[in-house]
Structures are given as structure tokens and as C-alpha cells.
Short mmCIF file of the C-alpha atoms (twelve columns), coordinates in Angstrom:
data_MODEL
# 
_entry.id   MODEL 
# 
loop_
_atom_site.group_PDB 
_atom_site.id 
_atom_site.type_symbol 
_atom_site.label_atom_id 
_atom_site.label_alt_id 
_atom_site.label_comp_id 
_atom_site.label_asym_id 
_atom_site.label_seq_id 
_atom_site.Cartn_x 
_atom_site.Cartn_y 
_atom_site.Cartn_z 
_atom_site.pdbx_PDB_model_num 
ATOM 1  C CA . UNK A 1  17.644 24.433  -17.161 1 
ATOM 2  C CA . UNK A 2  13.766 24.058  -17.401 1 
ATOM 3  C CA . UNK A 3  13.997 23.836  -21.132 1 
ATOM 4  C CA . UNK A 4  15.786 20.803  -21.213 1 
ATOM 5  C CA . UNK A 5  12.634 18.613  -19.590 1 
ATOM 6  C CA . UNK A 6  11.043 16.551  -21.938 1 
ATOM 7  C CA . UNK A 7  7.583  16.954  -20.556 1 
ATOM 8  C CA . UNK A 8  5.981  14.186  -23.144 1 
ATOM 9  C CA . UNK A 9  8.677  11.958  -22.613 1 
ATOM 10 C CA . UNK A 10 7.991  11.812  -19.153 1 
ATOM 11 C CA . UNK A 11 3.938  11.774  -19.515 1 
ATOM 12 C CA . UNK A 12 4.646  8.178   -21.565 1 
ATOM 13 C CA . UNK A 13 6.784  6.629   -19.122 1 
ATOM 14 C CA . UNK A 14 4.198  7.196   -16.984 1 
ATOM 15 C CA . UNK A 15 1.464  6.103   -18.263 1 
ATOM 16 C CA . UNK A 16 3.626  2.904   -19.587 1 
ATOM 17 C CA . UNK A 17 4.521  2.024   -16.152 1 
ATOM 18 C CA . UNK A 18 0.785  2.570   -14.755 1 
ATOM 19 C CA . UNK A 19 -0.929 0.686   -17.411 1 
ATOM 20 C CA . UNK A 20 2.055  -2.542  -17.046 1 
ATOM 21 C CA . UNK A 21 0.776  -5.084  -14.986 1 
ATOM 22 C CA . UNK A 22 2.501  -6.312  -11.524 1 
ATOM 23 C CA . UNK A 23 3.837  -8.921  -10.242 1 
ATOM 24 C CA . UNK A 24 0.670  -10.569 -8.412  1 
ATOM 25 C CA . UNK A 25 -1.353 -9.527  -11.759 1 
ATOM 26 C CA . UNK A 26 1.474  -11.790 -13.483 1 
ATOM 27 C CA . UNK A 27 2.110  -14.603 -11.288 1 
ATOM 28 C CA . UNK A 28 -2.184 -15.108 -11.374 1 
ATOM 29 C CA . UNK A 29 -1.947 -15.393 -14.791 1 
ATOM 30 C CA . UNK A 30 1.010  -17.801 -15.277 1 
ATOM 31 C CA . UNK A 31 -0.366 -19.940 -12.746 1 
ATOM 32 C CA . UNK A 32 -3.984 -20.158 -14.294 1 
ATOM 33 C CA . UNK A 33 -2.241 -20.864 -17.569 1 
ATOM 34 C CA . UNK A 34 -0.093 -23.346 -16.472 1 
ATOM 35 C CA . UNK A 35 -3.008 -25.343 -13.393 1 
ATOM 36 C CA . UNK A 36 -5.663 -24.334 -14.560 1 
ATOM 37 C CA . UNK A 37 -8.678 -21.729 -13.293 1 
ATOM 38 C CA . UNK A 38 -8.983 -23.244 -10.033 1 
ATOM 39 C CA . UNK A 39 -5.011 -22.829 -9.252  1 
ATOM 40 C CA . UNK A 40 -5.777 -19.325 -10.379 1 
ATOM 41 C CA . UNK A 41 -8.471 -18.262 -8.428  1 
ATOM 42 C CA . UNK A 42 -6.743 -20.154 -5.078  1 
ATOM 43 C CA . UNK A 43 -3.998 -18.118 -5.687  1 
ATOM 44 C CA . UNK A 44 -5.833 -14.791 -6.666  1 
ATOM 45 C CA . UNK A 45 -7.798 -15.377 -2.926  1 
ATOM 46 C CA . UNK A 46 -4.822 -15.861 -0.778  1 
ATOM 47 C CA . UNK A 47 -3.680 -12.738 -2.693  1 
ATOM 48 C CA . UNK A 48 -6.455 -10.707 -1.316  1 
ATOM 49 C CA . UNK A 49 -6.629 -12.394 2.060   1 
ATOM 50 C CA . UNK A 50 -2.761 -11.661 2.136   1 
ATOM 51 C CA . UNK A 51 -3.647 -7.707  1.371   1 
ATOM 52 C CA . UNK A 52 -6.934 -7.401  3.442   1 
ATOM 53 C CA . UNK A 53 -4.536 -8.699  6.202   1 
ATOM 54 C CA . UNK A 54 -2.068 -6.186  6.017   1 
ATOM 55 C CA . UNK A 55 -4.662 -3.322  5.109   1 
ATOM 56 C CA . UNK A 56 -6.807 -3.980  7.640   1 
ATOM 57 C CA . UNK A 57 -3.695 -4.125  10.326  1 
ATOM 58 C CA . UNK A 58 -2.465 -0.945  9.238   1 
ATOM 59 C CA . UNK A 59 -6.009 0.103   9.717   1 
ATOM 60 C CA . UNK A 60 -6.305 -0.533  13.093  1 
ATOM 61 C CA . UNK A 61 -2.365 0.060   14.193  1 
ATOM 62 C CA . UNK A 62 -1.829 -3.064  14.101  1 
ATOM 63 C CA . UNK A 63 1.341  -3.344  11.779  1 
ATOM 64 C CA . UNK A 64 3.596  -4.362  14.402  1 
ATOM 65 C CA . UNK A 65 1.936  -7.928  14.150  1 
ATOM 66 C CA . UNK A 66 2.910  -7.664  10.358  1 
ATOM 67 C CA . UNK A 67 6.835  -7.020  11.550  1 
ATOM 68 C CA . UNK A 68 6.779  -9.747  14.249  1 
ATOM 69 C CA . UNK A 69 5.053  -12.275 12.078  1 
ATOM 70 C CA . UNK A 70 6.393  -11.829 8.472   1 
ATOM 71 C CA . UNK A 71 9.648  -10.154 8.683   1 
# 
């Protein structure tokens, strides 16, 4: 049963789907493309207010306020 694992198969589907960009990553770069920079970097800061946010609720066991407001 262990013989039939294709160990480098699995090693480059992993490092495919590390190196591949997300979805915030994307939508950042479609949006400069399309506005402009300053669209961009708007965008790229409510990003990272959006994550700080959450992080920083989690943090302090907070994540409740997450559920109640966003959900």
C-alpha cells in the first residue's frame, strides 16, 4: 500500500499551491491594473486593516465581536 504514494507528485502540488497567489494577492492586482495605484493601495490597506482586525480580536478573545458583527 505504501508503494503506491507518489512522494514527488505530491512535493509539486505543494509547492504549486504555496507559491500560487490568493485571492486578496489577485483582486490587488486587478484593481491597480484596472484604477490605477491609488485604487490599489486603498484596497491593499483596508485589506490589512480588515486582517489586523480580526488578528488582533482573536488575540485578545475577542472573536465573538467578529461573529456578531460580520457573520
Amino acid at each position: 500500500m505504501l508503494l503506491d504514494i507518489n512522494l514527488p507528485l505530491i512535493l509539486i502540488a505543494a509547492f504549486v499551491a504555496g507559491a500560487s497567489p490568493g485571492p486578496a494577492t489577485l483582486a490587488i492586482a486587478g484593481t491597480s491594473m484596472a484604477s490605477g495605484r491609488t485604487s490599489g493601495l486603498v484596497l491593499a490597506s483596508g485589506i490589512t486593516t480588515g486582517y489586523l482586525c480580526r488578528r488582533n480580536s482573536k488575540l485578545f478573545r475577542l472573536s465573538w465581536v467578529c461573529r456578531f458583527v460580520f457573520f
